[in-house]
C-alpha positions as CSV (number, residue, x, y, z in Angstrom):
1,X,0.0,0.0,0.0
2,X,0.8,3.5,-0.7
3,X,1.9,6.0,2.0
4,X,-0.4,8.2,1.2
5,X,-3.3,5.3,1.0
6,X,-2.0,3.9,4.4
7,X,-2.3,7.3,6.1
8,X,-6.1,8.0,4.5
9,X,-6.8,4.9,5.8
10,X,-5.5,5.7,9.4
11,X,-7.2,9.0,9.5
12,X,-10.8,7.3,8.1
13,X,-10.5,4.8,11.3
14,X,-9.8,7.3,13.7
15,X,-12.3,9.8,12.7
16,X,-15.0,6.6,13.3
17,X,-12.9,5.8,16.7
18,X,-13.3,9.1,17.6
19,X,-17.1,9.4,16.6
20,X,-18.4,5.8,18.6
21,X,-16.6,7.0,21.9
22,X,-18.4,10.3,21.5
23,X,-21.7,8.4,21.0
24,X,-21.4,6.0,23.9
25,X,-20.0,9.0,26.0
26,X,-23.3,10.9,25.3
27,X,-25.4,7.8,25.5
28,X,-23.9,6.8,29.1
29,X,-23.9,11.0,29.8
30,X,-28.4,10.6,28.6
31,X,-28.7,7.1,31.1
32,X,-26.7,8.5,33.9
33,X,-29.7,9.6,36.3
34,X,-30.8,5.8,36.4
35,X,-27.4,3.8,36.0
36,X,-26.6,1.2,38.9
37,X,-22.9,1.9,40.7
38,X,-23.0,-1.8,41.3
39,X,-23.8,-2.4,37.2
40,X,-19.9,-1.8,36.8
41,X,-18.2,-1.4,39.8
42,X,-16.9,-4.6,41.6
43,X,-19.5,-5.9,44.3
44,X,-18.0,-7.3,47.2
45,X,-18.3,-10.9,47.9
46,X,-21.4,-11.3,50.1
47,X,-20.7,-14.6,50.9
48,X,-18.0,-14.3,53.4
49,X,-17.8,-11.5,56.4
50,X,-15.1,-9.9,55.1
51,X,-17.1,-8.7,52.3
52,X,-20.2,-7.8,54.4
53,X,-18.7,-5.8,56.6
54,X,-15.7,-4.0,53.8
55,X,-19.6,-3.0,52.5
56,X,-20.7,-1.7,55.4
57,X,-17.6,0.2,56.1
58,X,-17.5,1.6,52.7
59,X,-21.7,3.0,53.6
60,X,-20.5,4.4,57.1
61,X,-18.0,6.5,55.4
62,X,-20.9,8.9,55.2
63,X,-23.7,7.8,57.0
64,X,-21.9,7.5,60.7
65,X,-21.6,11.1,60.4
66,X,-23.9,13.0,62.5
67,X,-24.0,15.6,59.9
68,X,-25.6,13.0,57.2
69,X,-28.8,14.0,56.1
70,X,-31.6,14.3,53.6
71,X,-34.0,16.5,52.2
72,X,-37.6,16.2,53.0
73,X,-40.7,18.7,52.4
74,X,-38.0,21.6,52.5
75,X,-36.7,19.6,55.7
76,X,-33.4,18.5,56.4
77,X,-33.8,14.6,58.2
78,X,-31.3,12.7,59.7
79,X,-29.7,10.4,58.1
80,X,-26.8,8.6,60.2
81,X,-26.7,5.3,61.3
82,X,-24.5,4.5,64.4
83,X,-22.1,1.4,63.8
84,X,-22.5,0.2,67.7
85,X,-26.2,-0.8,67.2
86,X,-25.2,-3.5,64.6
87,X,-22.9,-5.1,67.2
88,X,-26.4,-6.3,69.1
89,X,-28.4,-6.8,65.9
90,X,-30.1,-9.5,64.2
91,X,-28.2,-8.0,61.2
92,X,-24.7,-8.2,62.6
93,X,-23.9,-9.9,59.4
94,X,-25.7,-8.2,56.8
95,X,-24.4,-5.3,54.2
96,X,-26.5,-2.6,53.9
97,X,-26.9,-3.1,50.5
98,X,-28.4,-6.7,51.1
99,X,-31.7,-5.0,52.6
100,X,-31.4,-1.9,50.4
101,X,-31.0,-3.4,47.3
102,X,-31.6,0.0,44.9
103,X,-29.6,2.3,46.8
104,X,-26.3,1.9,44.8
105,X,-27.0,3.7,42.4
106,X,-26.7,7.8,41.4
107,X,-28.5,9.6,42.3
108,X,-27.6,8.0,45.8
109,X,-31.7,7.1,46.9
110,X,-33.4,4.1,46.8
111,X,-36.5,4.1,45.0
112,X,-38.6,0.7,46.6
113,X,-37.2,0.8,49.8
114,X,-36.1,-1.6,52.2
115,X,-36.4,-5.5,50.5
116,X,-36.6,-8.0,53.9
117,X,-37.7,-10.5,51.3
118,X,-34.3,-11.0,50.2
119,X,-33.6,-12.9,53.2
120,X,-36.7,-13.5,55.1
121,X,-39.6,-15.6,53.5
122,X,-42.4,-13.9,52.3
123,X,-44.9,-14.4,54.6
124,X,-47.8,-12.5,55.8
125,X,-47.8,-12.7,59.5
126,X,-47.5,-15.5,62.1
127,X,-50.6,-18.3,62.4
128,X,-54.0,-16.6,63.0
129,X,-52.8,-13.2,61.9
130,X,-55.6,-11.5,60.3
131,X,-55.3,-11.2,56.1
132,X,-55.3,-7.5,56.2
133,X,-51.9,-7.5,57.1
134,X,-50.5,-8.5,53.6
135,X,-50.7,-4.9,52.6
136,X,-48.1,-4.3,55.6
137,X,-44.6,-4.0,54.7
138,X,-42.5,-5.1,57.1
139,X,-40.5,-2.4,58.0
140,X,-43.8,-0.8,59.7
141,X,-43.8,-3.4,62.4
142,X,-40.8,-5.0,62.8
143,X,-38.8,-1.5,64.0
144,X,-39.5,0.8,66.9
145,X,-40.6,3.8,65.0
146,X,-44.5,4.0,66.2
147,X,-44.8,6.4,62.8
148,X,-47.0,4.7,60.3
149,X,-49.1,5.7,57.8
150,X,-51.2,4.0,55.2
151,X,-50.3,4.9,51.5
152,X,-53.4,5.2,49.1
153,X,-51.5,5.4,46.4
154,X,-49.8,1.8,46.6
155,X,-52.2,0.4,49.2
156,X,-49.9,-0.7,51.4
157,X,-49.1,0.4,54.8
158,X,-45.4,1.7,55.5
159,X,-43.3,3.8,57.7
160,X,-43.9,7.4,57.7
161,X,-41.5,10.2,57.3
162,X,-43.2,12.1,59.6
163,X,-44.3,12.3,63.0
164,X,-48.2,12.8,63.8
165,X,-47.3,16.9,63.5
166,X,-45.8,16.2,60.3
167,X,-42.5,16.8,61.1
168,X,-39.5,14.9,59.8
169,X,-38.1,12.5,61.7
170,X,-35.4,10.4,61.9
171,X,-35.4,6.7,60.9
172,X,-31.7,5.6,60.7
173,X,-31.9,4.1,64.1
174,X,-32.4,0.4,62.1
175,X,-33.4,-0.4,65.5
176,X,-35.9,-3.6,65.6
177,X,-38.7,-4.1,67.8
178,X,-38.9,-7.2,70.1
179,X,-42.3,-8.6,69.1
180,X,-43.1,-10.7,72.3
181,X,-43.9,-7.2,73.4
182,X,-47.7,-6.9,75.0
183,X,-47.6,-3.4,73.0
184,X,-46.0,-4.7,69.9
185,X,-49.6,-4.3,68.0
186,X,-50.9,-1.2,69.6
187,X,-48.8,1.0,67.2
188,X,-51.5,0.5,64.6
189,X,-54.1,-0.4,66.3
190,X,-55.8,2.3,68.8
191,X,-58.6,5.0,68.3
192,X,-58.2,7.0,65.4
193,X,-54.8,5.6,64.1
194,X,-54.2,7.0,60.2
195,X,-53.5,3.4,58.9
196,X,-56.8,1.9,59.2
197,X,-56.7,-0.8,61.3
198,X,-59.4,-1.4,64.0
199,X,-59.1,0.1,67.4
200,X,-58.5,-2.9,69.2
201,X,-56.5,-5.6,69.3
202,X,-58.5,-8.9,67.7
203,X,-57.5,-12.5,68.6
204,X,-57.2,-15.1,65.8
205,X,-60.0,-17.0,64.5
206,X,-60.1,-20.2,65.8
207,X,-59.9,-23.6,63.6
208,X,-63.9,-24.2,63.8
209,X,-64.3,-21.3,61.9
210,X,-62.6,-23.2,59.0
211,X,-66.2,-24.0,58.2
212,X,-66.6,-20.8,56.4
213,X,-63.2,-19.4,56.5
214,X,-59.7,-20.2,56.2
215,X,-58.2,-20.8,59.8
216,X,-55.1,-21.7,61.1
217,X,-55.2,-24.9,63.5
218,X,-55.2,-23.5,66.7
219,X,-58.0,-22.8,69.5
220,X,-58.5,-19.0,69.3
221,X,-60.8,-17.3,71.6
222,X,-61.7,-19.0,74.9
223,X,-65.4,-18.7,73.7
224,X,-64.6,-21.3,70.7
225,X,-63.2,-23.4,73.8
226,X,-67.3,-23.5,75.2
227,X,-68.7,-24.2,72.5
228,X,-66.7,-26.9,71.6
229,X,-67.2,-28.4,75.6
230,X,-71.1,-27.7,75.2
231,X,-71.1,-29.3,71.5
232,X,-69.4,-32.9,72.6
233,X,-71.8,-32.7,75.8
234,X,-74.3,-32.8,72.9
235,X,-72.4,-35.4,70.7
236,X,-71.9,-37.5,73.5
237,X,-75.7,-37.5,74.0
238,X,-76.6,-38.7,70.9
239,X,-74.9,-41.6,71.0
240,X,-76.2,-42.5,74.0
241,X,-79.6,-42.2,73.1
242,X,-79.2,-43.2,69.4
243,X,-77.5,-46.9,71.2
244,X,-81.1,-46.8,73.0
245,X,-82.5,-47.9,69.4
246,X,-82.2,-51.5,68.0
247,X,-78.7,-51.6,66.0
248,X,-78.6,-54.9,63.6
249,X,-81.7,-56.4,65.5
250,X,-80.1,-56.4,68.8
251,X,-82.0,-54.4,71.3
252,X,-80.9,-54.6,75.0
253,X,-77.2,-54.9,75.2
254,X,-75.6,-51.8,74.6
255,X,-72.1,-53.6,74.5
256,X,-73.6,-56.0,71.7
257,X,-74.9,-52.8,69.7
258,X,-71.5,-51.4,70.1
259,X,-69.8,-54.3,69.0
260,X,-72.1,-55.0,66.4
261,X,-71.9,-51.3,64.8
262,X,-68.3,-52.0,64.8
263,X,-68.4,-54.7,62.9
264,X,-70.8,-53.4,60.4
265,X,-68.6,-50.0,59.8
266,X,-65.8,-52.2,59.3
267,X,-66.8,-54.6,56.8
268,X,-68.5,-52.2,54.8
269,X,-65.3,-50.3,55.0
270,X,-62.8,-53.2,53.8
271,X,-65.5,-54.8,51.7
272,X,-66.9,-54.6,47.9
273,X,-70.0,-53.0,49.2
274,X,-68.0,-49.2,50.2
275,X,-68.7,-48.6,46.5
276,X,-72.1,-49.1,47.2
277,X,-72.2,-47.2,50.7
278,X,-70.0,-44.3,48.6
279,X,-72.8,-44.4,45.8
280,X,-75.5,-44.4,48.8
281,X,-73.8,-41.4,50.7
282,X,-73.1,-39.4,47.3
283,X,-76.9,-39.5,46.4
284,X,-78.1,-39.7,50.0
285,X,-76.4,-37.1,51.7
286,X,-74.4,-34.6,48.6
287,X,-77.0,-34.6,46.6
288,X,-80.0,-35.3,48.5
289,X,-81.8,-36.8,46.8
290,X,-84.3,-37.9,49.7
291,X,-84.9,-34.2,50.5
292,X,-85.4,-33.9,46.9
293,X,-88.2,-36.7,47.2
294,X,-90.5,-34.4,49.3
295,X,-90.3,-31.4,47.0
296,X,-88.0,-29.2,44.8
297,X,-88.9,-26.4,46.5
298,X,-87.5,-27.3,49.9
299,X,-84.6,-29.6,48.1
300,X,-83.8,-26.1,46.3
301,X,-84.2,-24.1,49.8
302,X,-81.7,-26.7,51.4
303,X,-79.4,-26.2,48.4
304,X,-78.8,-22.8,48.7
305,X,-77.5,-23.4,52.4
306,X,-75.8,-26.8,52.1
307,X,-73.9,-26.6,49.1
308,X,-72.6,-22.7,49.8
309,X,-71.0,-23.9,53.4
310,X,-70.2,-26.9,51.8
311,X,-68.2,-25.1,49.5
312,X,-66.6,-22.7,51.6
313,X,-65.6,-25.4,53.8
314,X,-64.1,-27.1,50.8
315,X,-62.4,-23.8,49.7
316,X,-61.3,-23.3,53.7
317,X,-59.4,-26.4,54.0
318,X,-57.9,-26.7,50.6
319,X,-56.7,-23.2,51.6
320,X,-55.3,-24.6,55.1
321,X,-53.4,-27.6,53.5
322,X,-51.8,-25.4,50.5
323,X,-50.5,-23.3,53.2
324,X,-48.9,-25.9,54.9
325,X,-47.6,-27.4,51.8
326,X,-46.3,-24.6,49.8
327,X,-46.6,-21.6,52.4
328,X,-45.4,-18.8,49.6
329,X,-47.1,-20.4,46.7
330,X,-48.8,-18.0,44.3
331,X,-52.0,-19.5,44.3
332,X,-51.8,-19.6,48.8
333,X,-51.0,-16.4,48.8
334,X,-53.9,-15.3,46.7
335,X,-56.5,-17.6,48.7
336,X,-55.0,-16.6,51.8
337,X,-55.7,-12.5,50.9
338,X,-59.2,-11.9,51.6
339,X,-59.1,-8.9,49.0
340,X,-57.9,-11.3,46.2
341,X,-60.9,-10.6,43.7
342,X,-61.8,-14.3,43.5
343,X,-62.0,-14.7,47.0
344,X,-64.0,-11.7,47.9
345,X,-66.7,-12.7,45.2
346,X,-67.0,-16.0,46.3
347,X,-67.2,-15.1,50.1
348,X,-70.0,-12.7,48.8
349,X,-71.6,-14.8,46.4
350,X,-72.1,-18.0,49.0
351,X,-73.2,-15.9,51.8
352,X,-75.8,-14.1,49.2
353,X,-76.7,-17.9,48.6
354,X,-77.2,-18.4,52.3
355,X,-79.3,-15.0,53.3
356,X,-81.1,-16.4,50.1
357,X,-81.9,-20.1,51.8
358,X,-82.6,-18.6,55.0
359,X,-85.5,-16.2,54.3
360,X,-86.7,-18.4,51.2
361,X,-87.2,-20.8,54.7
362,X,-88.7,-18.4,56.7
363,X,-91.2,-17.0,54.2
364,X,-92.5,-20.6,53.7
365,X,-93.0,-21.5,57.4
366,X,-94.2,-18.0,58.6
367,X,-96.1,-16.1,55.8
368,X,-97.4,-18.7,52.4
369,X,-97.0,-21.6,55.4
370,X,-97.9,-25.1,53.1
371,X,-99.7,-28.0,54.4
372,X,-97.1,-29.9,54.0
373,X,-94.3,-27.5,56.0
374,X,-94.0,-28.3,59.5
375,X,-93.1,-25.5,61.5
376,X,-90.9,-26.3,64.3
377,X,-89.1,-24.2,67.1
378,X,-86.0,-26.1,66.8
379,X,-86.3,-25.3,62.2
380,X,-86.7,-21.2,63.4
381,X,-83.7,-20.9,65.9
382,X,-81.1,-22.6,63.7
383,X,-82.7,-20.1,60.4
384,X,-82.2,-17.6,62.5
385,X,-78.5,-18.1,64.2
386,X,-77.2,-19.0,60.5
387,X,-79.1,-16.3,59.0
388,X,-77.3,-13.7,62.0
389,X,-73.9,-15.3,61.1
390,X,-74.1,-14.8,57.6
391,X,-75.5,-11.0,57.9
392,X,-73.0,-10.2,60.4
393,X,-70.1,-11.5,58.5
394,X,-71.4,-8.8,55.8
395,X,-71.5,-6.1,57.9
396,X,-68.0,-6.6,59.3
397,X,-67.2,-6.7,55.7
398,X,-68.7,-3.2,55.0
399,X,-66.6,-1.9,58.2
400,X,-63.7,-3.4,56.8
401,X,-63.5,-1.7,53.7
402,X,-64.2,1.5,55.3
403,X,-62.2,1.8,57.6
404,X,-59.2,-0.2,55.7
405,X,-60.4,2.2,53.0
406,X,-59.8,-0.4,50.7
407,X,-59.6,1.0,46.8
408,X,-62.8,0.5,45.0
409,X,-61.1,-1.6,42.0
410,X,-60.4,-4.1,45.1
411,X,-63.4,-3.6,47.3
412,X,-66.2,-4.2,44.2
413,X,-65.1,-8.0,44.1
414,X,-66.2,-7.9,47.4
415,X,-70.1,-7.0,46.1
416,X,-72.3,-6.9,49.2
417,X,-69.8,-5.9,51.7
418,X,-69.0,-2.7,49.3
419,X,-72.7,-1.7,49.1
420,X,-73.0,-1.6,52.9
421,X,-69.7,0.2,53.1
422,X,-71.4,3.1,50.9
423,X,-73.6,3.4,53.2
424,X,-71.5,3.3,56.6
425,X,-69.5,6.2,55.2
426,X,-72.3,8.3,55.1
427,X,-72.1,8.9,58.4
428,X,-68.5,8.4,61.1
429,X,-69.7,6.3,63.9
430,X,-66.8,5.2,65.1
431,X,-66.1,2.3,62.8
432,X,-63.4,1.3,63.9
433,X,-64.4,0.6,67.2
434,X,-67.7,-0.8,66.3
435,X,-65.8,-3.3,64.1
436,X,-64.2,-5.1,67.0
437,X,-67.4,-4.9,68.6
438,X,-69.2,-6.4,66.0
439,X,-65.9,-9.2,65.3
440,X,-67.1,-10.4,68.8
441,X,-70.8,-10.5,68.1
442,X,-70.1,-12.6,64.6
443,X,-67.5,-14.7,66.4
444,X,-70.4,-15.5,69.5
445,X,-72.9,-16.3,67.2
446,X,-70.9,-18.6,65.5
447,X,-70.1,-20.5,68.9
448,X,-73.6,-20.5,69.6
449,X,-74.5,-22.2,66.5
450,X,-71.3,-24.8,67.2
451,X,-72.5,-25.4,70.5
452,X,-76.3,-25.8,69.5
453,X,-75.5,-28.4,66.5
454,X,-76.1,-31.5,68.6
455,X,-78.9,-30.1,70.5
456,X,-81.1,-28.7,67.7
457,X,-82.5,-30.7,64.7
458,X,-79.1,-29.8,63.1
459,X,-78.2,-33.1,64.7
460,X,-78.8,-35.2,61.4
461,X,-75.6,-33.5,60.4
462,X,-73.8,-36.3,62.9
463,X,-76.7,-39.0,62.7
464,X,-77.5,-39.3,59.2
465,X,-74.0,-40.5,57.5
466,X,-74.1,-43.4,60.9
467,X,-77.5,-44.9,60.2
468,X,-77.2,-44.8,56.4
469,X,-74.2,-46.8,57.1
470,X,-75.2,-48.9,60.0
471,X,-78.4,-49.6,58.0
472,X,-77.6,-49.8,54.9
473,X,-78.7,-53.0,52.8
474,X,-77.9,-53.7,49.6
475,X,-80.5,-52.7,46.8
């Protein structure tokens, strides 16, 4: 080649070298407010100590410094974080950048905040914690600032930057809260708190109320505890007098009955017939075909009632066992969540179904009254305990979504409880006082009706799936 041709050529290339690091330089200069330190600078080896604590170091350059601050509503807020505290912390070990995954970056601020997932499963609260608490980020409970405030915006309740006279505050303590405390849930939830939780503190539900709800296994409130007593009091009294009757043509010896009944449940049990006992049970007793027998009307009224607990029982304890199975599961997390649109609507839609049943029942014995409806004390107090159950459970629903002041994208799922919650915001009664009140009355009714099962013609419930069994015959 040429000089001349050689040096042309050398000039072309460098022109073009020159023009691609102008272009990237401008292109790096244009993506500069978002970029990630960590993105090209070496990140320290989380793994061992050494690391953690060279990356802690490198944050307490600045941030031990009393002067460290930031800017807030015009506000200057502190922003230093004392070394010492971290000698008695849970997070001895941890690099600041390992809860504050974001902050690395320039400008220095971390836009989603503190990420205790990253280490700490994603759970929603210990057993029995109530499902409102998934919109809680951790931070708000688990650190002694008593500063929260419930974000609209998000949904989600967080720590606030501001004290209740909306001044800044500090929150570089990263001091945690001891949660055995007796006071550990009365930073949310007293009279008039700003993150709408109810005033006082609720216990958990118990695991009878599994029936309509999911429950973890544990007893609850010491009410649950009576009802159960009174209900096997009950149970325990049917058998007795249900072993007064003739069991397999033997009808003196209650041993013989006994051992007889045995015998029959397990044969059936370990025998060809318990296809024929599962055939007799699945007409018999799911789909009733006996009530049917006497009329569709009152097959239909039973409908509405049976098959909408039945349901929600079946929901409740698939719910129960996902959670013990696969605890962070999408699908438990979204059954868990009351405010998941599939379970609000079918909380709403069964007890709809119910409240249907009940005064469908009550019409027919009270006001057309058929020949061929027997009217019965026992029929009118179990309507009427279900019926207050179910009606209740609505109305602590309206509460809810007032004072939670759930967003109305969310709360609609939720049908019946968001009409009544129209109309509890016309007027500030107190709500959230009234809805612990009103958790107690729902949670004493449904004790009662536990308690009145065996006693009440809501007995079958126990007898029926026994005698079919005891007596069945082959057809």
């Amino acid at each position: 080649m040429k000089p001349r041709l050689q040096t042309s050529a050398v000039a072309v290339c460098t022109i073009a070298l020159c023009i691609m690091t102008l272009s990237l330089a401008g292109f790096s200069r244009a993506e500069e407010q978002s970029s990630e330190c960590l993105n090209c600078h070496r990140q320290r080896n989380m793994n061992a100590n050494e690391g953690i604590l060279s990356s802690r170091l490198f944050c307490f350059n600045c941030h031990q410094d009393p002067a460290s601050h930031g800017d807030f509503r015009a506000s200057k807020v502190s922003l230093q974080v004392k070394p010492e505290y971290f000698q008695k912390s849970p997070h001895k070990f941890v690099a600041c950048v390992q809860c504050h995954t974001d902050v690395a970056r320039s400008p220095h601020r971390s836009l989603s905040g503190v990420q205790c997932v990253t280490c700490h499963r994603q759970i929603y609260g210990r057993p029995g914690t109530h499902a409102e608490h998934f919109r809680v980020r951790c931070e708000s409970c688990h650190t002694d600032s008593p500063f929260v405030t419930l974000d609209l915006t998000k949904n989600e309740v967080k720590l606030s930057h501001t004290n209740s006279k909306l001044v800044p505050i500090s929150l570089a303590e990263h001091k945690t809260t001891d949660v055995t405390r007796q006071e550990f849930c009365t930073k949310c939830h007293t009279s008039n708190n700003l993150v709408g939780a109810p005033a006082m503190v609720l216990p958990s539900k118990s695991f009878v109320c599994v029936a309509c709800h999911y429950s973890p296994l544990q007893m609850g409130n010491p009410l649950f505890l009576v009802a159960i007593g009174i209900a096997l009091i009950g149970i325990v009294g049917i058998l007795n007098f249900w072993f007064k009757a003739r069991v397999q043509d033997e009808a003196s010896s209650v041993h013989r009955k006994f051992q007889l009944g045995s015998e029959v449940v397990w044969s059936k049990i370990f025998s060809k017939e318990i296809f024929s006992v599962v055939k007799t049970i699945f007409f018999d007793i799911l789909l009733q075909r006996r009530i049917l027998a006497n009329g569709v009307s009152r097959w239909f009224i039973h409908s509405l009632i049976f098959y909408s607990f039945f349901a929600r029982f079946a929901l409740s304890f698939f719910t129960l066992l996902l959670q013990k199975l696969s605890p962070e599961g999408e699908l438990t997390l979204t059954l868990v969540n009351k405010d998941s649109s599939f379970v609000a609507m079918f909380n709403d839609l069964t007890g709809v179904f119910i409240l249907a049943g009940v005064i469908w029942a009550m019409v027919r014995r009270y006001i057309t009254k058929p020949d061929y409806v027997a009217t019965q004390d026992q029929d009118t107090i179990a309507l009427v305990i279900i019926g207050l159950v179910t009606f209740s459970g609505f109305i602590l629903e309206g509460i809810r979504i007032v004072i939670a002041q759930i967003p109305q994208q969310i709360a609609l799922s939720a049908f019946g409880g968001y009409l009544l919650s129209r109309l509890f915001s016309v007027v500030n009664l107190g709500w959230q006082t009234i809805y612990g009140y009103m958790w107690y009355i729902h949670a004493l009714l449904w004790a009662m009706f536990i308690a009145y099962l065996p006693f009440g013609k809501l007995k079958h419930i126990f007898t029926t799936p026994l005698s079919l069994l005891l007596n069945y015959k082959r057809e």
